[in-house]
C-alpha positions in Angstrom: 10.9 -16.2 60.5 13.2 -15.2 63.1 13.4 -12.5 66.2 11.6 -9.2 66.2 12.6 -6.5 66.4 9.3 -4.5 67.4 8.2 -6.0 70.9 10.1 -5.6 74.0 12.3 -2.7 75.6 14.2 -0.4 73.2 17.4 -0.1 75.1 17.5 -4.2 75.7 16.3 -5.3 72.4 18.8 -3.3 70.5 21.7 -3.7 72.1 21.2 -7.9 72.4 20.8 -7.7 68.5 23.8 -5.1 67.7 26.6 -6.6 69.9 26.8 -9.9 68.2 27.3 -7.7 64.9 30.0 -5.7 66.8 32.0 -8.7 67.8 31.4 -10.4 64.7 32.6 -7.2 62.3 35.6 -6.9 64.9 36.8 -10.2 64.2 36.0 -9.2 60.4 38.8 -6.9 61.3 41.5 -9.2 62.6 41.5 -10.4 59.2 43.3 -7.4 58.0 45.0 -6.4 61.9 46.1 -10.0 61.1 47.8 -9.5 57.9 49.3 -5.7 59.6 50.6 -7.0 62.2 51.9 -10.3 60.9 53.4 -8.2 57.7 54.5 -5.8 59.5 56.4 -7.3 62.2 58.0 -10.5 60.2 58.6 -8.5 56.6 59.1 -5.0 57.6 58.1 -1.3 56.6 57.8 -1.4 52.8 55.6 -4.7 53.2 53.7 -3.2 55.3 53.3 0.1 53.7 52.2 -2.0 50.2 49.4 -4.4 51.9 48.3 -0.8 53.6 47.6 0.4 50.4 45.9 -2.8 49.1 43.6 -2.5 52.2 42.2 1.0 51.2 41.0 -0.9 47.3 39.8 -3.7 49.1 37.8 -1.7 51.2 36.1 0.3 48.4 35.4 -2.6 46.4 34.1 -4.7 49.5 32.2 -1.4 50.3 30.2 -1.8 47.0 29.3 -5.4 48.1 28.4 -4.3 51.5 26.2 -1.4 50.4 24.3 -3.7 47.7 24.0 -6.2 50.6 22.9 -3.1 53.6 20.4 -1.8 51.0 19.2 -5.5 50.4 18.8 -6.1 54.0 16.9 -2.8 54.7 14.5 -4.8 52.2 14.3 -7.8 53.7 13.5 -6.2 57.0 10.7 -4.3 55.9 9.1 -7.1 54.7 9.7 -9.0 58.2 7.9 -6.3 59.4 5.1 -6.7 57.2 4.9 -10.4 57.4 5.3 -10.5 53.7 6.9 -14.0 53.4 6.1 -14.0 49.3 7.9 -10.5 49.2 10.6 -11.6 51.1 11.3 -14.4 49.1 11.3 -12.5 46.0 13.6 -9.8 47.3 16.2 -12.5 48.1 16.3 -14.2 44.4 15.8 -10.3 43.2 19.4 -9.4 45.7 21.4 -12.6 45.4 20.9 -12.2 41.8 21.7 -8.3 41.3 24.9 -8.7 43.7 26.1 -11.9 41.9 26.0 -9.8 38.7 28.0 -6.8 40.3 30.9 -9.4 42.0 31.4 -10.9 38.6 31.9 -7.5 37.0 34.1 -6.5 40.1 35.9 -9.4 38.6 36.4 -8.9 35.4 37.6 -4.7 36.1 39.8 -5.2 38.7 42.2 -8.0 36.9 42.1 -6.1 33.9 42.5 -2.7 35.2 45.6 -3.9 38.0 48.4 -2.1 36.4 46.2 1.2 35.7 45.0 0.9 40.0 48.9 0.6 41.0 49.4 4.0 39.0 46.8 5.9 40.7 47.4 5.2 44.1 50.8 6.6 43.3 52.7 3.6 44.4 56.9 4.0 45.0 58.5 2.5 42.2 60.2 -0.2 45.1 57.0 -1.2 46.2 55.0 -2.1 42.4 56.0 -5.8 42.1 55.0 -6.6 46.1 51.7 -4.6 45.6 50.9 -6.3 42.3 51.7 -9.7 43.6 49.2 -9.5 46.6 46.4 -7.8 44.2 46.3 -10.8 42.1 45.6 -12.8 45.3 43.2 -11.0 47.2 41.4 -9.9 44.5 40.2 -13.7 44.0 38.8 -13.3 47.2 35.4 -10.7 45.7 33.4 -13.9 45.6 33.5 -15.0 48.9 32.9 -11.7 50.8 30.3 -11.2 48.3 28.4 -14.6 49.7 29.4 -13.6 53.4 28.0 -10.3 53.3 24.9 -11.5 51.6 24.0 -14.3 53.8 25.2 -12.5 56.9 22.9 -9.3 55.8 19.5 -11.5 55.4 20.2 -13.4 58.6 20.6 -10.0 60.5 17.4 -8.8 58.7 15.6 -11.6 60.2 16.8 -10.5 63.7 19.6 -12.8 63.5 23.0 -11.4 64.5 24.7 -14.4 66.0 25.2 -16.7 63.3 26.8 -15.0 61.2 29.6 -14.0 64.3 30.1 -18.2 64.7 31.3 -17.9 61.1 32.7 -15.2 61.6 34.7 -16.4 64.7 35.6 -19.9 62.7 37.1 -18.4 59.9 39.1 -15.6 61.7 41.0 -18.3 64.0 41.7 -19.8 60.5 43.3 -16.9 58.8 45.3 -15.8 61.8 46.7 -19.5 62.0 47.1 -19.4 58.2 48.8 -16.5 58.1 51.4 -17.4 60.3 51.9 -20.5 58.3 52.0 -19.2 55.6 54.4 -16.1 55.9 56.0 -16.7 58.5 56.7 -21.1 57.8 56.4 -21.3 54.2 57.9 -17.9 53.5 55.2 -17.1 51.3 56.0 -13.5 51.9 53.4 -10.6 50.9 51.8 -13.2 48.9 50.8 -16.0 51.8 49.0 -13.3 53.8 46.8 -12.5 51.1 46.4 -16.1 50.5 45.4 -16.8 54.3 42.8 -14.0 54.3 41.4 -15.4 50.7 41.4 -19.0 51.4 39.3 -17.5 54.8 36.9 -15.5 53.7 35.9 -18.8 50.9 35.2 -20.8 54.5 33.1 -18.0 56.0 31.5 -17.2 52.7 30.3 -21.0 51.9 29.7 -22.1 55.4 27.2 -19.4 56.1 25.4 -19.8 52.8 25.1 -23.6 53.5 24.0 -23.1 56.7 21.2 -20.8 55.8 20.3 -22.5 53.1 19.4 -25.6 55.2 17.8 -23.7 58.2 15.7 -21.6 56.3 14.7 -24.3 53.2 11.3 -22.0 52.8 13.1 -19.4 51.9 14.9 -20.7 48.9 13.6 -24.2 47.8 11.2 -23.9 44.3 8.4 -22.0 44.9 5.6 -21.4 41.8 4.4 -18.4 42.9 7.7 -17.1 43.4 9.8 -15.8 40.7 12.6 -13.2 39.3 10.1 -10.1 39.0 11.1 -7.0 37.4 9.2 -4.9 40.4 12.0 -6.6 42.8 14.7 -5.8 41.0 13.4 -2.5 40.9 13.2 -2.6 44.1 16.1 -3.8 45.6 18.6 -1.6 42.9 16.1 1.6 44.6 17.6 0.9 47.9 20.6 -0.7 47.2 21.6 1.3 44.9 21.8 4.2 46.4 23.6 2.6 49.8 25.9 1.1 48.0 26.8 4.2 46.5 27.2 6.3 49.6 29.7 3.2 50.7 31.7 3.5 47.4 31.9 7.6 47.9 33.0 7.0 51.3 35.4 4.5 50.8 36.4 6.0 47.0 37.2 9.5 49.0 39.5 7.2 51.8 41.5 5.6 48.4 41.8 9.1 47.1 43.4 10.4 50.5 45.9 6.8 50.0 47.1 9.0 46.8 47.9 11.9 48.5 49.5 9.7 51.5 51.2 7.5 49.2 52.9 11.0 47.9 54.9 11.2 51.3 56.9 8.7 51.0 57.0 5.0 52.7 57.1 6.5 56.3 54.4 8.0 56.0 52.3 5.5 54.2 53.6 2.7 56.7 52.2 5.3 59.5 48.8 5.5 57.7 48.7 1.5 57.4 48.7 0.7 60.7 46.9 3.9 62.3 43.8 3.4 60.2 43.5 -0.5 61.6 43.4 0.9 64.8 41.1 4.1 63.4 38.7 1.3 61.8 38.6 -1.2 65.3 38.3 1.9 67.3 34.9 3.1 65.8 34.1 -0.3 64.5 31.0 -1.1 67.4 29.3 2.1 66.5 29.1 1.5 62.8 27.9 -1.4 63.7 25.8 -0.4 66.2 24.4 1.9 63.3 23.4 -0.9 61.0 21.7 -2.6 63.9 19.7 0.4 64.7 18.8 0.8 61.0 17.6 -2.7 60.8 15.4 -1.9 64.1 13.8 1.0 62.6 13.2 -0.6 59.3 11.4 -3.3 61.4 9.5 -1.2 63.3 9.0 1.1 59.5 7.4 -2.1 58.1 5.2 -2.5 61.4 4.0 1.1 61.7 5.5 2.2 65.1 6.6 5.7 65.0 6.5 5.8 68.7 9.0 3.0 69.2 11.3 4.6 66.1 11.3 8.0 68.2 12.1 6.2 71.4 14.8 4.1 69.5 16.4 7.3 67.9 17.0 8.8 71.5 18.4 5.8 73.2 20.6 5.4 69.9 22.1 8.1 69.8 22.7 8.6 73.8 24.4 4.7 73.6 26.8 6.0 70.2 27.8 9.4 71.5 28.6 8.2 75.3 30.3 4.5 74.1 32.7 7.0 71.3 34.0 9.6 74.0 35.4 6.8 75.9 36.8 5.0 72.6 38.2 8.2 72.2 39.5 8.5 75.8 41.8 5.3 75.2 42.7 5.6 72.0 44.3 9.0 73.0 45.7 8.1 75.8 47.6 4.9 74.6 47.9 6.0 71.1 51.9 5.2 71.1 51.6 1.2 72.5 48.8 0.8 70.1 51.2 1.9 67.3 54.0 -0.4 68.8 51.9 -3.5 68.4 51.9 -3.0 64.6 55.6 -2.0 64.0 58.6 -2.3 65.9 59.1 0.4 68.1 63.0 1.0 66.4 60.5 2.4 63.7 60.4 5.4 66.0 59.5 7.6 63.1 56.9 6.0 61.6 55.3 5.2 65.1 55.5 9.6 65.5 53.2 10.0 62.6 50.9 7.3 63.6 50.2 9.0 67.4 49.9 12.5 65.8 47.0 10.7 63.0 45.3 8.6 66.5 45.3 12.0 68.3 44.0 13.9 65.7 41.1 12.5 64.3 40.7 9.4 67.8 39.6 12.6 69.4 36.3 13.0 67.4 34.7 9.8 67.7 32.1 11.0 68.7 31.1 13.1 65.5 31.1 9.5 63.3 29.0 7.6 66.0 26.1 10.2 65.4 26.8 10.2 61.4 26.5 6.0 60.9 23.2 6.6 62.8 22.2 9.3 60.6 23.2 6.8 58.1 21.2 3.9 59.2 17.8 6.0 60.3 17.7 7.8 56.2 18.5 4.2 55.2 15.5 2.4 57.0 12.7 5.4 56.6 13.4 4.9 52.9 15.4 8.0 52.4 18.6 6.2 51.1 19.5 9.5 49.2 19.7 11.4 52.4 22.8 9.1 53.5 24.7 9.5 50.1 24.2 13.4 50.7 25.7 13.0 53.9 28.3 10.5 52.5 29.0 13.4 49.7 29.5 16.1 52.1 31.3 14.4 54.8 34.2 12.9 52.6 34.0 15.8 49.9 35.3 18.2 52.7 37.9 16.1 53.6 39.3 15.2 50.5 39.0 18.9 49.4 40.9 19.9 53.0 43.3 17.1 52.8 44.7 18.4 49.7 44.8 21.8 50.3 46.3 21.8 53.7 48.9 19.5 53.4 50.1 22.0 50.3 50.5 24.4 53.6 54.3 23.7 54.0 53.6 25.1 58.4 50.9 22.3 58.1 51.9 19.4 55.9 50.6 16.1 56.5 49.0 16.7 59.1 46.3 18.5 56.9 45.4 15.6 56.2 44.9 14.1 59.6 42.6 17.7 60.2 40.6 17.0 57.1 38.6 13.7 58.9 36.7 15.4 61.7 35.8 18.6 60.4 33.9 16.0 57.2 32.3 14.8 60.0 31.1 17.6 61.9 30.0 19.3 58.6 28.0 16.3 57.8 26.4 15.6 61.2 25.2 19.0 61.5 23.2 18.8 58.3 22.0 15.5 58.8 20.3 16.5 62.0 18.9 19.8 60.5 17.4 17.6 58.0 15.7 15.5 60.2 14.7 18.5 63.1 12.9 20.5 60.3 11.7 17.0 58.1 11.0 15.1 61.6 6.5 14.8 61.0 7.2 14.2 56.9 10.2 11.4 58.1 7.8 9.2 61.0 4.2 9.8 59.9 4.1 7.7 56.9 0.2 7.1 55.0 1.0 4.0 53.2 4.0 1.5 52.7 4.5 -0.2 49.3 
């Protein structure tokens, strides 16, 4: 067993757990700021407009590892809580298990449904052969981000966080340094940046699952009373399932809107490429600050505190909402350099559009930090359907918006842009209705399983 998560100050004990899971999903980012900004700058605007589109697929299908592995570790931390070393055992064969399943099935769609993908994200017929050459690279990589996110998610579960950011840390040096060689030395084009970020995320993927392996030998050695139970499989699919599918609506809404984007040409697609890097590092620390506040009330769930939940909720949500208006305030304010480090600044056109997106929706930061904490408090009290609702809502409106305003010939893109925050707001607003008029039903629990 590791650190708990139910002693000590509130303020102190969540923050010294979330910030190493902020640095390390930053540097989780460089892998793909790496392959932007290296693509970008060395191979120009219509490679960087086709790995821009690649990153929106990756993202859903890594989301439906991530929410198999977040449900998972919701799980795990409940049984922490509870002391429950036999059910925590169980729940890891029961997880490793289900998500090795879903990563091999991940497989086996997404090689044989590649030219079907390239046609719905709308692709310009000059960009099809570089798209489909880095697919077939980087989607070799499933297996490794699925033994990443797994290992990273139970070592976070058991209070944790720092670990998995010396992996983290290891492997991004490599990529960046691998990139570069590979695109920039060998020539490798589109192709050697996806095989930097693969080759990467096999290191960071291995390395943590060897590591945890031999530090917690308990935990996975041959055990007679342990065993691949139905009721854990039940178990984990309840709350996995459901997070991973709020992560798959989420992202599947984002690789919708790439359609749309794609439809305005390679401008504006190479505007969207490197704006939503920035969008993604920008809010980054309070989606992460969101999973580490799910994982403290789930903690404090299994241990029956309500008192320290309620306390944790307020200092939450004061740290996200004050920590995104100052994101915002920079992101605003240098929106134009920011663009400038991804593309040359002679791309004065494409740099345009990506200011007006940062400027746009960089203004409402504030509205996502409360909803990942919505997220991560429905996640933890058990109410994992809550967060898809959200989830639904949120990117249902802007999808819905983002088509019908960018029709508006006065609006245009833009619409698109406007579509983000008002999700957002639409979904915060019934989230915390919700849990105002569900607050005794939500903290007073009789009984945990």
């Amino acid at each position: 067993m590791e650190n708990e998560l139910t002693k000590g100050p509130v303020m102190q004990t969540m923050l010294r757990f979330a910030i190493p899971m902020i640095v390390g999903d930053l540097l989780q980012q460089c892998y793909n700021i790496a392959d932007t900004l290296i693509v970008g700058r060395c191979l120009g605007e219509n490679a960087l407009a086709a790995v821009g589109s690649a990153f929106s697929l990756m993202t859903f299908l890594t989301s439906i590892l991530l929410g198999l592995a977040m449900g998972s570790g919701t799980v795990f931390s409940v049984r922490f809580g509870q002391k429950d070393e036999k059910g925590l055992k169980e729940g890891i064969l029961a997880s490793f298990v289900l998500l090795g399943m879903v990563t091999l099935l991940l497989n086996l769609c997404v090689f044989a449904g590649i030219d079907w993908i390239i046609r719905f994200l709308r692709i310009p017929e000059e960009l099809i052969t570089m798209m489909h050459e880095y697919l077939l690279i980087i989607f070799a990589g499933l297996t490794g981000i699925f033994l990443y996110n797994f290992f990273a998610s139970l070592l976070r579960s058991l209070g944790n966080s720092v670990i998995p950011l010396l992996f983290l840390a290891v492997s991004v040096c490599l990529n960046i340094g691998l990139d570069l060689w590979f695109v920039i030395g060998l020539e490798r084009g589109v192709a050697g940046a996806a095989e930097a970020t693969v080759l990467s995320q096999y290191i960071s993927g291995f390395g943590i699952a060897v590591y945890t392996c031999m530090k917690f030998p308990h935990l996975f050695f041959r055990d007679k009373n342990v065993r691949l139970r139905a009721e854990r499989m039940k178990e984990i699919a309840g709350f996995s399932a459901l997070t991973c599918m709020q992560q798959s609506i989420m992202n599947l809404g984002i690789l919708a809107v790439q359609g749309l984007v794609n439809s305005f040409g390679t401008t504006v697609m190479a505007a969207f490429a490197a704006a939503v890097k920035i969008d993604a590092f920008a809010y980054l620390p309070v989606q992460d600050f969101g999973n580490a506040f799910s994982i403290f009330i789930a903690q404090n769930y299994g241990a029956k505190k309500p008192d320290r939940i309620k306390k944790g909720i307020r200092t939450a949500a004061l740290t996200a909402v004050s920590f995104s208006l100052l994101i915002s305030l920079c992101v605003c304010l240098w929106a134009a350099p920011l663009m400038s480090f991804f593309i040359d600044a002679s791309e004065t056109a494409v740099i345009t559009e990506g200011v007006r997106y940062l400027q746009i929706e960089g203004a409402f930061y504030a509205l996502i930090g409360i909803l990942f904490l919505l997220y991560g408090l429905y996640r933890a009290l058990g109410r994992p359907g809550i967060s898809v609702v959200l989830t639904a809502v949120s990117l249902g409106t802007r999808v819905m918006l983002a088509y019908i305003l960018s029709a508006v010939p006065s609006v245009g893109v833009a619409g698109i842009w406007w579509s983000v925050p008002i999700g957002w707001f639409l979904a915060d607003t019934l989230g915390i209705l919700y849990y105002l008029l569900n607050r005794k039903r939500l903290l007073y629990f009789p009984q945990l399983p």
